[in-house]
N, C-alpha and C positions, 0 to 999 in steps of 0.2 A: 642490282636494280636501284634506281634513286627513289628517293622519297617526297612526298609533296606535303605541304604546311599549309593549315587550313586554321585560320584566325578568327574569330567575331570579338566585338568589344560591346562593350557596356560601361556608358559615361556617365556618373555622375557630377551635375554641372548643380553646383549651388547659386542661385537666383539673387543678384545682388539687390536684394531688398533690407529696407530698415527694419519692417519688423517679420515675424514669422508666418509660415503658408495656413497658419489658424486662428493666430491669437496676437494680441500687440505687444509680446516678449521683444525684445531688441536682440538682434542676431549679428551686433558687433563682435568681432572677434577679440579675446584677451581677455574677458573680464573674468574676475577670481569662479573657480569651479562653484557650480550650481547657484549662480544667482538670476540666472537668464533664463526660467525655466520656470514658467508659469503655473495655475493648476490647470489650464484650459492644454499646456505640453504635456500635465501627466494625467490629461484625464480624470481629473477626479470627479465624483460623482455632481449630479447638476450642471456641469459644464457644459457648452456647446460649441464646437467648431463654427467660424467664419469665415469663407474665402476670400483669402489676400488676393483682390484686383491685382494688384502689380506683378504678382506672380503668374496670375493667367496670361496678362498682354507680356509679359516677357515670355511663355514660353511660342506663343503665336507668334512673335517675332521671330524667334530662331526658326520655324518653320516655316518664315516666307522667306526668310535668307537661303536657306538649302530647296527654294521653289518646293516644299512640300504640302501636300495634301492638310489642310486645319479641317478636321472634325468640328461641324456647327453644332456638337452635340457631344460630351465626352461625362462620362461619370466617374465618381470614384468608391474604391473599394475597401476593404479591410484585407490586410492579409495577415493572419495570424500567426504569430509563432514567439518563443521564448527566447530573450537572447537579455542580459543582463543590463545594455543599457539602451531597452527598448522600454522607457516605462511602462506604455498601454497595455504590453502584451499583445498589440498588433500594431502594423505601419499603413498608417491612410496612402494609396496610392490609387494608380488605375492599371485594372488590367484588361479589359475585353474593348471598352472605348476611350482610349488615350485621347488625349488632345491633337496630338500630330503626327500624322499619318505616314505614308513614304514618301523618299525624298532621296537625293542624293548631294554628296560631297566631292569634288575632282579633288586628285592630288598629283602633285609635281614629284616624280621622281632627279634620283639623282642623273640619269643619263638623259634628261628632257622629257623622257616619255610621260604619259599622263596617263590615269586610270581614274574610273570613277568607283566609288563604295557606296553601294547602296544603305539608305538609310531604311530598317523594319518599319518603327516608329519613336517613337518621344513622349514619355507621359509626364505628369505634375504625380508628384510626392514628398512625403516631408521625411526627414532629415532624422536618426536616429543619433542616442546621445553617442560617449567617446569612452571608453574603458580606459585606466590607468594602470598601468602595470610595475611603474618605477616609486621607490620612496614610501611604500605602503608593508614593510619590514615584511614580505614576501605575500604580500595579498596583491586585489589589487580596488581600483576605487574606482569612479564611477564618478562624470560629469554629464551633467543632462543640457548643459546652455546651449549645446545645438539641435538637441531635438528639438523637434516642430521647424528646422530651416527649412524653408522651402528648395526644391532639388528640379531641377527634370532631367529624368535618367534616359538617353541616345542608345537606342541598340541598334546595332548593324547585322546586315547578312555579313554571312561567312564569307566575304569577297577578300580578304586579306592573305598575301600568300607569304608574308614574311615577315621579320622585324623592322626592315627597311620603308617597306611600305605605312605596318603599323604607326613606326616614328611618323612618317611625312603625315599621316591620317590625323594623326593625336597633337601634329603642331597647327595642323591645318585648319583642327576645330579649337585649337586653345585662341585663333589668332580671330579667330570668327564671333567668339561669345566673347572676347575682347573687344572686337572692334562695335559689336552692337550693344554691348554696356549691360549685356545682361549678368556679366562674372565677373570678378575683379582676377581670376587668370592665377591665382595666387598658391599655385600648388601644396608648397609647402606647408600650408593652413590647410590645407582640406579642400579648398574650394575647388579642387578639380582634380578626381579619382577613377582614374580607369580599372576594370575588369576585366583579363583577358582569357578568352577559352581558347584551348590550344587542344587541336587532334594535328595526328598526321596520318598519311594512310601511303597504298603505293599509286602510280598514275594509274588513274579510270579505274580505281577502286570503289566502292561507298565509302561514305566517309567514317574516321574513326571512333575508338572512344575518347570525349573533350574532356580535358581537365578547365576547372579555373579557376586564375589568381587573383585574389583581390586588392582591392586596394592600392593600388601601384599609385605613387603620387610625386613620380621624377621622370620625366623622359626617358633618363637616361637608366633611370630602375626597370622601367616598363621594355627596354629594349635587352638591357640584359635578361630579366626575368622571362622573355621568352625564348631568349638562345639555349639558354640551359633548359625550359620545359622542353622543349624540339629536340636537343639533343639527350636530355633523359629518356623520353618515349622511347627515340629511334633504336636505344640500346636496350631498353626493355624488350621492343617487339625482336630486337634481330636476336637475342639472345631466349626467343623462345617463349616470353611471359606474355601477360597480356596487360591494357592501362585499366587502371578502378577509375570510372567515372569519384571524381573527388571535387573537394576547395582547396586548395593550397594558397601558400603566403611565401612572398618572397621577402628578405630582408636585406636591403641593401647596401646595409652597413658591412653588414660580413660577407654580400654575394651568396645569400646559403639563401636555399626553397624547401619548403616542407609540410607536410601533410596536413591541413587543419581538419576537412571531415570527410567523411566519405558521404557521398551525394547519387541518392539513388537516382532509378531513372527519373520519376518524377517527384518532385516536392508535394507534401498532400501542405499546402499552406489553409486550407480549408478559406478560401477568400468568397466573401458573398460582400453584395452592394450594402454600401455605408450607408445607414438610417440615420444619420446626424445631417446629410449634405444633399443638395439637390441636385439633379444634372446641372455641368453647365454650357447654358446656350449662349450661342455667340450670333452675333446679328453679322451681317455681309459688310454692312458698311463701318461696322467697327474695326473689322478684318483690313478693307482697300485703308481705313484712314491711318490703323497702323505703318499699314505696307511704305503710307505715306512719311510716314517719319523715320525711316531706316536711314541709318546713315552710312556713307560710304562705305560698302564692302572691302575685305583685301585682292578680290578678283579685280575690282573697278580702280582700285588705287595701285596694283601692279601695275596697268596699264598707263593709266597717269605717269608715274614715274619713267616710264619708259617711253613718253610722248614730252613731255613738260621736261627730263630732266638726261634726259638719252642716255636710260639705266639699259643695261644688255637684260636678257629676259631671264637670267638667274638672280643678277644683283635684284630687280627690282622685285622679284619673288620674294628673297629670303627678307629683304626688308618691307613689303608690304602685308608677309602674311598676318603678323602681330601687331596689333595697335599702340602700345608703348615702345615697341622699335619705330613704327611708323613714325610717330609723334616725335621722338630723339631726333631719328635724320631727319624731318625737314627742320625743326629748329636749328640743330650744327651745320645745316647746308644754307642756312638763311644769314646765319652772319657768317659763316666763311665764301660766301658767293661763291663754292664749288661744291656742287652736288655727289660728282665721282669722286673728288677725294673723300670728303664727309665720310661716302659709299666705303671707300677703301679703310678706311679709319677703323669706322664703324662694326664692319664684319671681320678687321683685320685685329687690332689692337687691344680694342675695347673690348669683343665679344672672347678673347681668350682669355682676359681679365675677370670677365663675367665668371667664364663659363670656370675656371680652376676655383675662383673663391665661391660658387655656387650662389653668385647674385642677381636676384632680380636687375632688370635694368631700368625700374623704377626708382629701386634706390642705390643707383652707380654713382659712388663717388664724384664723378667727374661729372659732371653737368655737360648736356648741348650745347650750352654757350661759351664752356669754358673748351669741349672740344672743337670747335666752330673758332675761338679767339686764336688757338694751337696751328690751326691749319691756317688761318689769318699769315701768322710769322713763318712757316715753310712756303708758303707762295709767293711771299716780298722777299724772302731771298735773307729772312732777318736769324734764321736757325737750319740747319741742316737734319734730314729725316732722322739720323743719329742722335740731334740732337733734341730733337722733339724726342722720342722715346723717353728720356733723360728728365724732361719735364711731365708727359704722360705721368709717369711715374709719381714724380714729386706732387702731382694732381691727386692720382689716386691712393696715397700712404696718407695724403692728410686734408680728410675731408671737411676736418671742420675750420681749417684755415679761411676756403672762400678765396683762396688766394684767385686770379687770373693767370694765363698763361706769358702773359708779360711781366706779371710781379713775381714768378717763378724764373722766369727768364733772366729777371732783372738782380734775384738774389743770390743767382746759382754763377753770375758773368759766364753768362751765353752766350749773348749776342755774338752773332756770326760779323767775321770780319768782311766788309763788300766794298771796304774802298779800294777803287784799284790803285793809288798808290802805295798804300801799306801792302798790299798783296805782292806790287813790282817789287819792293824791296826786298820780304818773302823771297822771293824768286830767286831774286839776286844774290843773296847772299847764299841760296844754297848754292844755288849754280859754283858762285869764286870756291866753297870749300870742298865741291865733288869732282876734280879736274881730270881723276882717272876713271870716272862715269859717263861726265860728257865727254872726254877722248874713245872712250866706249859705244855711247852714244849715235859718235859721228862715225866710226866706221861699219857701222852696223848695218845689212840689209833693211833695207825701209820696211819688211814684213817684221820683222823682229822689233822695229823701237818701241812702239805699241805696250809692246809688255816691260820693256826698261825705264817707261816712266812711273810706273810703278815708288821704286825709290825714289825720284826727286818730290814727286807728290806725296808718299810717304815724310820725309822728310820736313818739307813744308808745314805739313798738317801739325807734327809735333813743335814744329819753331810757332806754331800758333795757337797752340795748345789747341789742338782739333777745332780751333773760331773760324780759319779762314776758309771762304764759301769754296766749293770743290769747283764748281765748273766753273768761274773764275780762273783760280789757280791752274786748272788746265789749260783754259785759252791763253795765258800769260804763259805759261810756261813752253808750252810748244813753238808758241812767235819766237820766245829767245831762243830755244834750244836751235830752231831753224834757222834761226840768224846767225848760228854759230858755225853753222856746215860749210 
């Protein structure tokens, strides 16, 4: 009997504000450990909490983007408990009235279909510090510059039935709190952490016992780390054991997962309303004026693209869900005045570039205008797709050149040959030294020549050292060969 995978997540989305969700610590990322860390982040006594504005209307934004429910009223709470680089000894959040309420997320599968995940709710909290484990001659140390970052943490219903869908979920909201400017999207920093709880059970079972992983801060972590949680359970249950409701942590350096705690049924976190902070009310018309400043969704810019630029309804997906892919292809579609290639480029060349060196495509080597200048000389007919590779290339090994894709061209002697009399010649000359090929040639079934110009165009290319344009060379070569017959 098969078994069924039952998923919820919980996102922490860090709030791209300058200073923090209490106090006006600057919550730049990089700066040397514990300088960022105020006494109003560690609590110390006399201090009082202030609510960072920007952090409220950023999270009320993300909750009219997903049409969710906003709470005219939300409070916040204390939740206690000890963790080393929790200075307070509790974490300001909300629990009983979040800021934003239910809502939901569609997602694109891979075979077209669509599914929608329900969003529970969305609360405002702040940001605990960062344990260090490496370099502290087996201890480990302890930065607080991120505590007090304001966060809002996305919890979903258990609508998720796989890793597959997970991914699409998890690129769907990176592309969303990118495109509305509340996150800078910047995984690898922190700035955007998923949680995932994984049961499995049999069909039209109840559901199982969850485990959950934290912290996942790669796509591509977050979808291994639940192939392997799904397939640990399934071997526990069918071998007779049963799952510890737990915390696990995946590592995705080695691919290994492993027990962090065991997690009863309930957490007693002893949480009672925060006496530093007031409710906060939110007026209706503060609510419509944000509504009014959202800026193009990737649901509304799919569609663009694929009216304005006649993207097929996949291309225009994978490039409209993220706001700095957005932002890439239209600038390389704008000086190569071709959108579909740009498109081709973009998801073809570039994103495997990205995707092996594990780089953002903020900071891709290769600029939009220098790929955009690239596709410029494959459409004039000035380099062959071969040969653009070739410069691709020499673009992306040296970024701090600035070269163009004509000054690559220009140093590497690329340039594709397109005269046709140089090309006649070409021709010519191979044709006089292959006379038992074109004797071959000509007595050959017309279904077979097809494949025997193979070598004359073979040959060609290397009398031209791979310059001379191909479809060229074929149309010139075929007129003579059939002039020969």
């Amino acid at each position: 009997m098969s078994w069924e995978t039952v998923i919820g997540l919980e996102i922490h989305v860090q709030l791209a504000t300058k200073t923090k969700i209490f106090s006006g610590a600057s919550t730049a990322f990089g700066a040397a450990p514990n300088t960022q860390a105020c006494a109003i982040d560690l609590a110390m006594p006399g201090t009082l909490p202030v609510l960072n504005k920007k952090a409220v209307d950023m999270a009320i934004l993300f909750g009219l983007a997903i049409d969710a429910e906003i709470n005219l009223v939300s409070a916040f709470d204390r939740k206690n408990y000890f963790y080393p680089d929790l200075p307070k000894g509790y974490q300001t959040t909300q629990l009983d009235k979040p800021i934003v309420g239910p809502g939901t997320v569609e997602i694109t599968l891979a075979d077209g279909s669509h599914k929608n995940i329900r969003i529970h709710h969305a609360h405002l909290e702040e940001d605990a510090g960062k344990s260090l484990h490496e370099d502290f001659d087996g201890m480990s140390g302890i930065d607080l510059n991120r505590a007090g970052t304001p966060l809002i943490e996305i919890v979903t219903e258990p609508d998720i039935s796989n890793a597959e869908e997970a991914l699409a979920f998890a690129k769907k909201l990176h592309g969303l709190v990118t495109s509305i400017g509340i996150c800078d999207g910047k995984m690898s920093q922190g700035s955007l952490r998923f949680d995932v709880n994984v049961s499995v059970r049999r069909p039209d079972e109840p559901l199982g016992t969850r485990t959950e992983t934290k912290n996942l801060n790669s796509f591509r972590f977050m979808e291994k780390a639940i192939a392997k949680e799904v397939a640990r359970q399934i071997d526990v249950l069918e071998d007779g054991g049963t799952i510890r409701q737990e915390t696990r942590l995946y590592d995705g350096d080695t691919d290994s997962a492993r027990s962090m705690r065991s997690k009863e049924e309930a957490n007693d976190y002893r949480y009672f309303p925060c006496p530093d902070l007031l409710p906060v009310v939110i007026e209706q018309n503060h609510i419509e004026a944000l509504r009014a400043s959202l800026p193009e969704l990737p649901e509304a810019r799919k569609k663009r693209y694929m009216a304005d630029y006649s993207l097929s309804d996949y291309d225009a997906g994978i490039l409209s869900d993220d706001a700095s892919m957005a932002h890439y292809f239209e600038a390389s579609a704008e000086v190569a005045d071709d959108a579909k290639l740009a498109a081709n480029w973009i998801m073809g060349e570039l994103s495997a570039q990205l995707n092996s060196s594990e780089t953002d495509i903020n900071d891709s080597p290769v600029s939009a205008e220098q790929l955009g200048g690239l596709i410029v000389r494959i459409k004039d007919g000035s380099i062959s797709n071969k040969m653009a590779r070739t410069v691709f290339e020499a673009l992306w090994n040296n970024p701090a050149d600035k070269s163009s894709a004509d000054d690559i061209i220009e140093q590497l002697g690329l340039k594709q040959v397109s005269d046709s009399g140089a090309i006649e010649t070409l021709v010519d000359e191979v044709i006089a030294n292959s006379a038992q090929q074109v004797a071959n040639y000509a007595k050959a079934d017309a279904s077979k020549r097809p494949k025997m110009l193979g070598y004359f165009v073979g040959q060609i290319m290397k009398a031209s050292k791979g310059q001379a344009n191909p479809q060229q060379v074929n149309e010139v070569l075929l007129k003579k060969l059939d002039a020969l017959i």
